[in-house]
N, C-alpha and C positions, 0 to 999 in steps of 0.2 A: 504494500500500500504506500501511495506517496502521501505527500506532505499536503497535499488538496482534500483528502479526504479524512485528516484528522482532525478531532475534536477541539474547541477552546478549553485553555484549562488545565489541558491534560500532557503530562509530561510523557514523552515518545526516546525511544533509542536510534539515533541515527544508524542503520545498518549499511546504506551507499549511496552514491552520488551518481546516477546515473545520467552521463551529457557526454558527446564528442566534442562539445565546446572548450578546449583547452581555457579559455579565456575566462569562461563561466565556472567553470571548475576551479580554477585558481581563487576566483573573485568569492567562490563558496568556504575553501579552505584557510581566504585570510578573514571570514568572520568567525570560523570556527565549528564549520557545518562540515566535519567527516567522521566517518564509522566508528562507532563507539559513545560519540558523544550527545550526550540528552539535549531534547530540542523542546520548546514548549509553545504552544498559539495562543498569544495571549489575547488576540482578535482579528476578526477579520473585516475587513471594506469591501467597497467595490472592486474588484479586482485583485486585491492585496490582502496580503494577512500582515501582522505585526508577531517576530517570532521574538524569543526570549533564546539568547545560547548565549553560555560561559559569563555572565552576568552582563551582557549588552544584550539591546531591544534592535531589530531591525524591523524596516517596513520591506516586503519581500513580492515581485508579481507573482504571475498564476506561471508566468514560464521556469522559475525560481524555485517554487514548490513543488510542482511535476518533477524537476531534475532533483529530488531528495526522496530517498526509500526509506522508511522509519517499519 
């Protein structure tokens, strides 16, 4: 399951990052979104969620989310 289809509130385990986007990939790993690491939704918008990782909040798109397997 990706990152679009979980819950607010609810704390998740990053299990991979899946993208050919080297770009996007990297842009994941310097907020702190790879394998292992707990991810949290602490809401979502139009378009966006706002995710909680490593004690920073990011605002994140739906293309962002889709490339996160929890």
């Amino acid at each position: 399951m990706t990152l679009l289809e979980a819950q607010e509130g609810k704390e998740y385990i990053i299990s991979s990052i899946e993208t050919d986007d080297e770009e996007m990939n990297a842009f994941l790993f310097s907020l702190g979104c790879y394998s292992g690491e707990p991810i949290t939704v602490v809401s979502r918008r139009k378009g966006s969620c706002v995710v909680s990782v490593k004690d920073g909040r990011y605002c994140i798109d739906k293309q962002l989310q889709s490339a996160i397997v929890i």
